[in-house]
C-alpha positions, 0 to 999 in steps of 0.5 A: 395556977392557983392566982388565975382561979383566983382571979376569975370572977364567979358567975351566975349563968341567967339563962341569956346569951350576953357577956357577963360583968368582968367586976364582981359586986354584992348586990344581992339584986344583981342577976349575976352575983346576987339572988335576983332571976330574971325572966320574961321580956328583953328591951334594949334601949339608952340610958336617959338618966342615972339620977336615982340611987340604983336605978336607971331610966331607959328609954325606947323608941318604937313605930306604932302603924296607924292603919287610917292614914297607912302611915307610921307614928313614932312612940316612946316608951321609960322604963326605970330598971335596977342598976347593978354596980358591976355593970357601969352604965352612963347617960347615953349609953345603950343597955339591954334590961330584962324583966324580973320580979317587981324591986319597988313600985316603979321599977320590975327590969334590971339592967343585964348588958352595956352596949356602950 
């Protein structure tokens, strides 16, 4: 009984219904194992690049109405969001990043869930 304790990664509740990292690591910039909350926005996107040490680039695509020729535009939008450790996001994947307070001068998202 005392192993399955044990076993059990502890885990910080962020407030968002998502399915938290089975691995457990010592970010202190994880939402979850660490001291970082979040708040504010949740984007979902895919991962374009994971080149920088802890960050990655996410990128999103929406539809912008232009009203003159009632038609649709498609826009892009990168957002560079911390990378936590226990959360092994890789090129391609789809992740859901949620706002939280500025990490460095580009970067104010962190990565919360892999979607695969």
């Amino acid at each position: 009984m005392k192993k399955s304790q044990e076993d059990k990664v502890k885990v910080r509740d962020i407030g968002v219904d998502v399915t938290p990292p089975s691995e457990k690591c010592d970010d202190p910039h994880c939402p979850f194992h660490g001291v970082l909350s979040v708040r504010g926005a949740i984007i979902e996107g895919v991962v374009v690049s994971t080149r920088m040490q802890g960050t990655i680039t996410v990128e999103r695509e929406h539809q912008r109405y232009i009203p003159k020729y009632e038609r649709f535009e498609k826009r892009t939008r990168r957002y560079f969001a911390h990378h936590p450790s226990c959360i092994k996001a890789a090129q391609g994947d789809t992740v859901k990043i949620m706002e939280c307070r500025p990490l460095s001068k580009e970067v104010s998202f962190v990565v919360i869930e892999r979607k695969g």
